[in-house]
N, C-alpha and C positions, 0 to 999 in steps of 0.2 A: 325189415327182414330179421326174423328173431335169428339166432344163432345156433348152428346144430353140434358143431364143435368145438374148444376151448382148449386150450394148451396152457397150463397155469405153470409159472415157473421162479420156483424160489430155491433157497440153496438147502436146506433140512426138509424130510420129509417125516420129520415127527417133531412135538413142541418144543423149542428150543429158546421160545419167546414170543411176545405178540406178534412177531411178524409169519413166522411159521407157523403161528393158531391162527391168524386168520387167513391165510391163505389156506390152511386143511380145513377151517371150516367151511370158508367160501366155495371152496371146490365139494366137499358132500352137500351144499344146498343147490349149487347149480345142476348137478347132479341129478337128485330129489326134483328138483321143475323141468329136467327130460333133456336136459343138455348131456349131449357126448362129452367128459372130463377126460383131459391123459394130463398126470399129476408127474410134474419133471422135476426131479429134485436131483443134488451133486452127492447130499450126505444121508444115511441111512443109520438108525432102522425108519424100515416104514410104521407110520401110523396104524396101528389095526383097525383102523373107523374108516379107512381109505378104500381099504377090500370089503368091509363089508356091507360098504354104502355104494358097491360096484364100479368104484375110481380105478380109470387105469393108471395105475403106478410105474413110473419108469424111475430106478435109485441107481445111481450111478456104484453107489458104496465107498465111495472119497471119503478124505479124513478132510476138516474143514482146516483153514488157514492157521488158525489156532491151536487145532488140535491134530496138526500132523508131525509125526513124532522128526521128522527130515523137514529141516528150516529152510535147505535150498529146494526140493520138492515144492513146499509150501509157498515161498516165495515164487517159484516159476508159474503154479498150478494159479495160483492169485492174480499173475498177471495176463496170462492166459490160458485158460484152459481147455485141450484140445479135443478130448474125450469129450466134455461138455457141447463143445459146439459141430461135434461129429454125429454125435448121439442126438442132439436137437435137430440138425438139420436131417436126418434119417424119419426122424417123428412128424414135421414142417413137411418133406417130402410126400409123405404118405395121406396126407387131407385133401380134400376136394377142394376146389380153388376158391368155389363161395362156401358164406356161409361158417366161416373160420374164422377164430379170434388168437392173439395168442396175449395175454396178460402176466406181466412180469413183475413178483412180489419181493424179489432179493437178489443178488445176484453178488456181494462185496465181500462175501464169509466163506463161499468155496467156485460158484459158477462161472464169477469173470468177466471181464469186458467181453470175452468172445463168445457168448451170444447173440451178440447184436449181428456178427456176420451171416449167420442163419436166417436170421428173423427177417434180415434186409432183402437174402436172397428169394426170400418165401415170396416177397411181395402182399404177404398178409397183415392186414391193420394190427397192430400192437398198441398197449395200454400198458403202463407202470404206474400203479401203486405205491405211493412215497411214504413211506412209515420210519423212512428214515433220509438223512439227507444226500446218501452215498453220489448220486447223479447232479449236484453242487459241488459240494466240498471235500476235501482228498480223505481226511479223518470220519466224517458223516455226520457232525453234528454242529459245526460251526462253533468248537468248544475248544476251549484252550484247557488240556487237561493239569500241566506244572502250577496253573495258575486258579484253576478252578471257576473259570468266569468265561462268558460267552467271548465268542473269538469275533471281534468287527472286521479281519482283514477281507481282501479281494479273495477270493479263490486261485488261485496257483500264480496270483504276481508274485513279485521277487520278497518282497514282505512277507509272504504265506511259505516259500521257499527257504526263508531262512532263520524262520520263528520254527520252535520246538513245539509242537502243539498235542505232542500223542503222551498216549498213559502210559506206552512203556520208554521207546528212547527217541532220539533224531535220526537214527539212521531206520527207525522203524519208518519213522514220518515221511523224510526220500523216498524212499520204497512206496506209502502211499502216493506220494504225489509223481514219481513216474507210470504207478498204474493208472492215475488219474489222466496223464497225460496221451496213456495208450488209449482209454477209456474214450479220450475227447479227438484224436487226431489219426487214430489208427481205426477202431470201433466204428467210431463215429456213435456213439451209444445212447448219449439224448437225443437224437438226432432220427433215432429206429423209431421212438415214439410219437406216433399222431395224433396222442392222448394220455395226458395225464390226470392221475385220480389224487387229491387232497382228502385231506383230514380234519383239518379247520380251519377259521379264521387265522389263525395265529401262522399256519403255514405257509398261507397266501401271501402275508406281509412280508415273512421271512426271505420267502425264494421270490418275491419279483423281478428282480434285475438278474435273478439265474435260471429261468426256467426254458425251456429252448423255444426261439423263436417259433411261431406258428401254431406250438401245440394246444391243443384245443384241453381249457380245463375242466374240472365234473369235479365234484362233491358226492362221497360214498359214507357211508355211516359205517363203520367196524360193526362186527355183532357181538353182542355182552352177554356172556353167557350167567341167568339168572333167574331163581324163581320167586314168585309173587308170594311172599311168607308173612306179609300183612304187617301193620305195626310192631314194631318189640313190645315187650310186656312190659320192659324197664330199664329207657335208655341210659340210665345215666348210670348205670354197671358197665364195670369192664378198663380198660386201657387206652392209655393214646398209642395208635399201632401203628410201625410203618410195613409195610408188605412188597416185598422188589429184591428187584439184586443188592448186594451191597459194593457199592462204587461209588468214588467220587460223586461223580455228577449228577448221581441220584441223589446227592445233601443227606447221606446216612448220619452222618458226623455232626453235620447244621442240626440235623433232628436231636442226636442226645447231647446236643451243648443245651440246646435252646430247651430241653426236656429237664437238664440239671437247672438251671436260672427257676424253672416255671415250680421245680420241688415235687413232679413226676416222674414216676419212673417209665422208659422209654422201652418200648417191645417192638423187635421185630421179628417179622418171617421173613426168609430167603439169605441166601446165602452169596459169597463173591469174593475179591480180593479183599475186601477191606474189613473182613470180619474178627481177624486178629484184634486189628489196631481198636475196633470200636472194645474188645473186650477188656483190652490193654489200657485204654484210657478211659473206660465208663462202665467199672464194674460193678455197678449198682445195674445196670444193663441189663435186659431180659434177652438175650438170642437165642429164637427158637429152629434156628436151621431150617432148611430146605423142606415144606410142606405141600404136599398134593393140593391141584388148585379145590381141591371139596373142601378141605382141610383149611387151605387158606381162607375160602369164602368162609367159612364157619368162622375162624378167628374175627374174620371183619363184621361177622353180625354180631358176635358178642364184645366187640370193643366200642367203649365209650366215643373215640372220633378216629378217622384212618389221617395218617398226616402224608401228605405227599408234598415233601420239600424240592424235586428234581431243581438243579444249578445249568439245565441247560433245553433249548428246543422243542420239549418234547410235544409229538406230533397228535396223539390222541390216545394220552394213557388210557386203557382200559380197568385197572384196577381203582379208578377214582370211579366210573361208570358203575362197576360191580360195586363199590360202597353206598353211594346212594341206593341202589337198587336192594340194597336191605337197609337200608331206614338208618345208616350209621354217615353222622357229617363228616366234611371233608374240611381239613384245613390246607389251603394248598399255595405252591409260591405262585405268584404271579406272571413271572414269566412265560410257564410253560402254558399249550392247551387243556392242562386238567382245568385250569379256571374257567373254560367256558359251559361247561353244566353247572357250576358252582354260583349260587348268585349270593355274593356275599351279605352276613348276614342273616341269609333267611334259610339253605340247605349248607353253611357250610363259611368261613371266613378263605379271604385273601391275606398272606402275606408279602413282605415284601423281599423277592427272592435274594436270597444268601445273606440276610438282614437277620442274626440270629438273635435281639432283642424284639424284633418285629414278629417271629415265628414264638418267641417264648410267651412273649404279652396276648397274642392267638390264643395259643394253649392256655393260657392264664385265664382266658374268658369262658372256654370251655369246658372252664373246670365246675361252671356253674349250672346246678343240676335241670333249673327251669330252662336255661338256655339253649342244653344238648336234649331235653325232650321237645323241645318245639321244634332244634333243627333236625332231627329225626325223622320227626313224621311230616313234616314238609319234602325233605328229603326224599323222604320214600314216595310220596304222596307227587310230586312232582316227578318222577322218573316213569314213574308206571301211567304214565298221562300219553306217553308217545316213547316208550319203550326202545330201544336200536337191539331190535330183534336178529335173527338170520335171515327170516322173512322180507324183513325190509331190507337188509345188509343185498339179500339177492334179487330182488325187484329193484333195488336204487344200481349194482353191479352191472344186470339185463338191458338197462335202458340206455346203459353207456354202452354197451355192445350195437344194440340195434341200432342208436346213431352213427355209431361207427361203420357199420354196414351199409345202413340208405346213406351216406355221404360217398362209399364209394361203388356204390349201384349206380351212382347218377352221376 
């Protein structure tokens, strides 16, 4: 039974990061193939591609966790948010009993554990999209941020409870881990879901012994937004870039240590907490600040290799996707899933994550002009082979709906 309508629900309703792009994209291609969208979001503005791709938009107008200027507000709103699950159950209320999906892309930055009580009350199959680890671990990345290194503990034993593991304090960390707690025993909130969508290998490995008993899992591809611009005329111009927030656990810091050893100078785009200190201690340093993603992709087709050091989980960078897809290698840690399009050597090397003689000796190799023209056009030459289109993004989305449908037809 294909699906006639869709309830997408993340906490921004404009780009705020991969998770809120692809949930806005995902919702204008479902759209596009005839599905009814109502697009639920806590924080606003809206996207203007939302309306004019005929998405019903519901924006609550919330300030998110972070950026609410009232910390007991914020704290309260965080742990449950009442308008959220008011206003969701109002939209839930109003669908036809078949033929409804509701799929949930975020919920840790403004919406809350409390939509799970709507969703449960709907009686309508649910689908979460894990682009991050919020529905495991109190923090969402299984990351010890004082310490900079993936976090091995249990999730909320007593160990997880009395380790410091956040970027800003310990009483921030309580506070996650009491919502965590409402999350898992009040909520009931992995527990809504009869379906969970992965990202990759790497995520699979990660959340086995945490994913909720029963849930049936599916493999979705993100959609990378990118056009077929054909070999470079001359790869071996340009920079070693990195492209992202600047944070810790993104290895911004790894990137221009292991950038000063290798005797390059290290460029990034995007901006974050930690752009001070990178200026402060590596002023040979290029920061180009906060650029529009046209702007960004442009930088990455004319850089020499895109370097993606992240120190932590990550689920399916898209900015490693968009570098290939214009013919620029990737050097990347090996931890994360950007290794998995990356087949080292041939589009791109592996390092060894937060190993910054291992990331520099990378770079050291890359500096070599025959090396980054053949990992270039492999590069490129390999991505446009089976593309992670929108097209595919929502034909691979659809068919996790329709299963979800004929299992509760029958």
């Amino acid at each position: 039974m294909p699906p006639r309508s869709v309830v997408i629900c993340v906490d921004h309703a404009y780009v705020s990061g991969g998770q809120s792009k692809v949930a806005i994209e995902s919702a204008i291609g479902l759209k596009a193939a005839g599905v009814r969208v109502i697009f639920f979001a806590a924080c606003g503005p809206v996207d203007e591609r939302l309306a004019a791709s005929g998405v019903e938009t519901i924006s609550l107008g919330q300030h998110d966790i972070l950026g609410n200027p009232s910390r007991l507000e914020a704290a309260r709103q965080g742990i449950w948010n009442s308008k959220a699950a008011t206003t969701l159950a109002g939209i839930l209320d109003s669908l036809p009993g078949e033929g409804a999906v509701v799929h949930v892309h975020g919920w840790a930055k403004a919406l809350s554990p409390s939509i799970a009580k709507p969703i449960r009350a709907s009686g309508l199959p649910a689908v979460y999209t894990m682009h991050e680890y919020f529905l495991s671990c109190p923090n969402g990345g299984f990351f010890n941020y004082p310490k900079n290194e993936v976090c091995p503990l249990k999730p909320m034993s007593l160990a997880c409870w009395t380790t410091n593991c956040d970027s800003r304090n310990y009483t921030f960390k309580l506070w996650r881990n009491a919502r965590m707690f409402v999350a898992e025993h009040v909520a009931h909130l992995a527990q809504t879901f009869s379906d969970i969508v992965l990202l990759s290998d790497l995520q699979q490995s990660v959340l086995a012994a945490t994913l909720p008993p029963g849930a049936i899992i599916h493999r979705v591809t993100n959609p990378v937004e990118a056009e077929p611009l054909g070999h470079k005329e001359d790869p071996t111009r340009g920079d070693f870039l990195f492209v992202g927030r600047l944070s810790a656990e993104k290895g911004a810091v790894l990137f221009a240590e292991a950038a000063q050893r290798a005797g390059v100078t290290p460029v990034f785009v995007g901006d974050g907490p930690i752009a001070e200190e990178l200026r402060e201690r590596f002023p040979k340093a290029r920061l180009l600040g906060w650029r529009s993603p046209a702007e960004a992709r442009e930088a990455m087709r004319a850089a020499r290799a895109l370097v993606f050091p992240s120190l932590w989980y990550e689920g399916q960078p898209l900015t490693v996707f968009e570098s290939l897809a214009l013919g620029t290698p990737v050097i990347v840690s090996g931890l994360c899933a950007g290794r998995e399009p990356v087949t080292h050597g041939i589009n791109g090397l592996w390092f060894k994550s937060g190993n910054v003689e291992s990331l520099a000796s990378a770079i050291r190799e890359l500096r070599n002009d025959a090396v980054v023209a053949s990992m270039s056009n492999k590069a490129y030459d390999a991505y446009w082979t089976a593309p992670p289109t929108l097209a595919r993004h929502v034909a691979e989305t659809l068919a996790v709906y329709d299963e979800m449908l004929a299992r509760r037809a029958s």
